[in-house]
N, C-alpha and C positions, 0 to 999 in steps of 0.2 A: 189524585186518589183521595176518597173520602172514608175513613174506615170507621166503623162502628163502634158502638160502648154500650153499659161497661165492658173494662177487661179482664181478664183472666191473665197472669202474667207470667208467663213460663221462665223459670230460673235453670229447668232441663239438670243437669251436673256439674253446672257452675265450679270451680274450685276455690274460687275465689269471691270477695266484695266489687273486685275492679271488674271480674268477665260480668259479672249482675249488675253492671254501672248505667245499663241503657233500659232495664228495668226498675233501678233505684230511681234514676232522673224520673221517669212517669210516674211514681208513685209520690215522690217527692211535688212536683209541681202541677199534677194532674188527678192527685186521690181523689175527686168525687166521680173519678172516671173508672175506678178500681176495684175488681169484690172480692178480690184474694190472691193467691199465690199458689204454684205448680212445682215442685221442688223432687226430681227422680235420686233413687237410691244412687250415694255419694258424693251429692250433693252438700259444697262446702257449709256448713253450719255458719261464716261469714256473709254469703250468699242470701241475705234476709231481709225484704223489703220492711218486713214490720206488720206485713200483712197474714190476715188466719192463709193456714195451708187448705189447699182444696182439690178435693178429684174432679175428673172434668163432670161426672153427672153432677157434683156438689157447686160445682162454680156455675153449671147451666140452670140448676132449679133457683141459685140465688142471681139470674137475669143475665149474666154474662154472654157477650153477644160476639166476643172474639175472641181468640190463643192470642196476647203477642210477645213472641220469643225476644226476652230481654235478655236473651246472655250476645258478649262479644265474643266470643273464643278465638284461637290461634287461627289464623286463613279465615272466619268467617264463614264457613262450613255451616251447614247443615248432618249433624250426627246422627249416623244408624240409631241409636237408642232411642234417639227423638221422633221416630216414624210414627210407630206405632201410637202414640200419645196424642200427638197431631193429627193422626188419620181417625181415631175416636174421638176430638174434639169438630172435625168437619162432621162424623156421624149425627153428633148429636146435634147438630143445628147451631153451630157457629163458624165464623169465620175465622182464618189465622195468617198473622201483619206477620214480617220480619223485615231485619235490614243488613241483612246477610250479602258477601260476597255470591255464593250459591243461591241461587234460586226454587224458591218454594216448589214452581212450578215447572222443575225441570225432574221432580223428584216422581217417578212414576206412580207410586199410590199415596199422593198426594195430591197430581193432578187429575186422575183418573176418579179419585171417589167424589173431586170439588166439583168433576162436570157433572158425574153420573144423578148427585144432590143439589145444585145448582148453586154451592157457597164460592166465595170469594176466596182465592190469596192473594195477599198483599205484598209484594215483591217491593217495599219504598226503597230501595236504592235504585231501583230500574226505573225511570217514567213509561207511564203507561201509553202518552200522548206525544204528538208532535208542536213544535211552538213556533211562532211566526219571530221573524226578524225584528229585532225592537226597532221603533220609530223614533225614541227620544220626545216624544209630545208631553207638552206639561199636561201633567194628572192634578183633578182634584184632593183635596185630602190632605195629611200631612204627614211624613216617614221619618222614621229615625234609625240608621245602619252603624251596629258597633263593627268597626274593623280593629286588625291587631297588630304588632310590632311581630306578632310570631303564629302558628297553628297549636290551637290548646289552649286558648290564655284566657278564656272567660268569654268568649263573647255568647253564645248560645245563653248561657248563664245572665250575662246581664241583659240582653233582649227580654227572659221568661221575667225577671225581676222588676225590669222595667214596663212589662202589661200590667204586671198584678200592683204596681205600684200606683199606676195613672188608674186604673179599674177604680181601685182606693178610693182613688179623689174624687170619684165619678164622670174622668176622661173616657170617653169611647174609645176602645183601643184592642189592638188584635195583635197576636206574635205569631209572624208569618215565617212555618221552617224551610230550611234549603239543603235539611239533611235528614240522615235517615233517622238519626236520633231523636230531633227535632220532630219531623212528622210523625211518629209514635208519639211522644210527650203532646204534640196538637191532635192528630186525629186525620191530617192533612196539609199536604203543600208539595214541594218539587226538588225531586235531591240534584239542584246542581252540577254535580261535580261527574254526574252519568249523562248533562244536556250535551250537545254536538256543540263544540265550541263558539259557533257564529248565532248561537240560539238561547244562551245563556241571559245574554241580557232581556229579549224578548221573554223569555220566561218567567223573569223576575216584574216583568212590566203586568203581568200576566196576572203573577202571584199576589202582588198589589196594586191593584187597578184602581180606576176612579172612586172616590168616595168622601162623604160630606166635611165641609169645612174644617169639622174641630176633629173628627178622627183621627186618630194615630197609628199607622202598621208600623211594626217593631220588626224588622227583618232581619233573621237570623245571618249574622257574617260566618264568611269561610276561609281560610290561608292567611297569607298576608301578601302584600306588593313587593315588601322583601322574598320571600320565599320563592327560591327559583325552581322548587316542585311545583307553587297553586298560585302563584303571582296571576297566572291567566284566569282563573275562577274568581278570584278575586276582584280582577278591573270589572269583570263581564258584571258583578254585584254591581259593584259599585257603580256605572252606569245605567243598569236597569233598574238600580231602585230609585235613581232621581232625589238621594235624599236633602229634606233639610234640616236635619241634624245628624252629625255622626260623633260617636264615642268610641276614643280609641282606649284598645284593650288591652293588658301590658302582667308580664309575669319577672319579676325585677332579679330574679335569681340564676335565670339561665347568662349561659356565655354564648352560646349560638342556634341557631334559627334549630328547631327539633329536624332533627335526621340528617340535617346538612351542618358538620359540625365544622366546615371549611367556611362556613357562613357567618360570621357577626351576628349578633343581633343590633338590628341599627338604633338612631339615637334617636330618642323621641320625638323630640324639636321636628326634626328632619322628615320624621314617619308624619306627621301632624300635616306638613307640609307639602307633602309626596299624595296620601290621600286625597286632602283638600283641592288641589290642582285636577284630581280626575275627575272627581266628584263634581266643580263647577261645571265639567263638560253639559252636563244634563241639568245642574240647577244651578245657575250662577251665583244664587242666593245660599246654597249649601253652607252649614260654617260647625264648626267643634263645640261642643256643648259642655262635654265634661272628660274626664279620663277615670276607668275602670282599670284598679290593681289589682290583682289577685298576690296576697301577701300570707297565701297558707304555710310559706315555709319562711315565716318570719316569726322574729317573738313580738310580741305585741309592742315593746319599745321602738324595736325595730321597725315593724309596720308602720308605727304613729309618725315615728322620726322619717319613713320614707316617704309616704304619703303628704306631711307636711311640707317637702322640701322640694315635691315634683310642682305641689299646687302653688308653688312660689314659684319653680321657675318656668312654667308654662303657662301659670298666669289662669287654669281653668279649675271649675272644683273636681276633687282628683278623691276618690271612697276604694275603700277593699266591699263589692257589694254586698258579701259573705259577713262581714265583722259589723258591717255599720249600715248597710240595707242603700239604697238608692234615692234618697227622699231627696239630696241635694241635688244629685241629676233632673229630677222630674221638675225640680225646682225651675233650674237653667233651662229645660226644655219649656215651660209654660212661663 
């Protein structure tokens, strides 16, 4: 799915900073994509991209070509209150993205005004296509797939860090998502974690096909090989994107895997090890570039002394990308 811009970015009745987390990310690493913010009575005052507030005729005369509903809320739901909003935003002549549990398009005058005017909704948790069997054929081009010791720990995060970083330099390079958060922040790509299992990898071959020498797709990771919920979403990445480089991605505070608290979190060495092995399946050349900490719940002594002590005993350059940005990774990758 390809969805349009700019956007318009519905915060709905948010109560929170965390439920507006999937419209703070696109305005954070996608503002020139952005012409304001949609905010309904009781709507948390935490709830604030930063951006002017706008009604939907004000967000349409200022070029706004799509709704997309940035909140995460409880189940994922689509809320009564948010009908009427959404169905005046298809009136006027745009389109409206979500990445909701519920489906846009199940919601009766929602779908019924999109046909009757010929707009689009964008349902990115759902793929809209079917995908072929991956083959495992070497592709042109060059890939780099953060994976993680856990789910949550940064990887989305250091994939968008590391386009805008290589951009920088003036590497050709694109950040290709594999979730719904991700394809709002892009504009486009394939969630994953909704492909029929045996399709997953083909998807992702899909998602990054051939392409010139020096290019770089940045491919959003999902789960981890530890996680005995997404371990399977996980392999399917990681064979379909053939990469060669990958960056693992690590949160140094938990005691076990999120939701599976009968789980470990495993030992780096070991995850390093466990990746790398699948990963040659498709590129035998595959190898670790760097390690990605996320050290937001550390004090900055803290931080320095961990990240000092991993990049000693892993041997790779190891940054928090939030505190110190990515510049020694893109370093290692070129």
């Amino acid at each position: 799915m390809s969805i349009k811009d700019p956007y318009l970015l519905f915060l709905g009745d948010a109560h929170d900073a965390l439920a507006a987390k999937v419209a703070i990310g696109i305005k954070q690493w996608r503002p020139e994509k952005c012409v304001g913010q949609l905010r309904l009575p009781g709507c948390s005052p935490e709830a604030d991209c930063g951006l002017p507030d706008m009604t939907i005729a004000e967000a349409r005369a200022a070029g706004a070509q799509t709704v997309v509903v940035g909140v995460a809320n409880r189940g994922g739901v689509i809320a009564q209150s948010w009908i009427q909003v959404l169905t005046e935003a298809l009136e006027s002549g745009m389109d409206v993205a979500a990445g909701l549990h519920n489906k846009l398009a199940d919601v009766p005058a929602l779908r019924d005004t999109a046909a009757r005017l010929g707009r689009k909704l964008f349902d990115v948790r759902h793929p809209t296509q079917t995908f072929h069997v991956a083959n495992g054929k070497k592709r042109t081009g060059k890939r780099l797939l953060p994976v993680g010791t856990d789910c949550s720990c940064g990887k989305m995060y250091t994939a968008l860090a590391l386009e805008k970083e290589l951009q920088a330099r003036g590497v050709p390079a694109d950040f290709r998502a594999t979730g719904q958060t991700g394809i709002l922040i892009a504009g486009s790509g394939v969630s994953v974690d909704a492909v029929v299992a045996d399709f997953i990898s083909g998807a992702v071959e899909w998602l990054a096909p051939d392409n010139s020498p020096d290019h770089w797709d940045l491919i959003e990771g999902q789960g981890s090989l530890y996680h005995a919920s997404y371990a399977g979403v996980t392999m399917g990445l990681i064979h379909g994107a053939q990469a060669d480089a990958l960056v693992l991605c690590h949160e140094p505070t938990r005691k076990h895997m999120r939701g599976l608290p009968e789980y470990p979190i495993p030992d780096l060495a070991e995850c390093l090890d466990a990746n790398l092995r699948a990963a040659k399946l498709t590129n035998p050349d595959a190898r670790f570039v760097a390690v990605s900490i996320n050290t937001s719940r550390l004090s900055q002594a803290d931080a320095d002394a961990y990240l000092a002590e991993t990049e000693k005993r892993l041997g790779l350059p190891t940054v928090d990308p939030v505190r110190q940005g990515v510049a020694r990774i893109v370093d290692a990758i070129l």
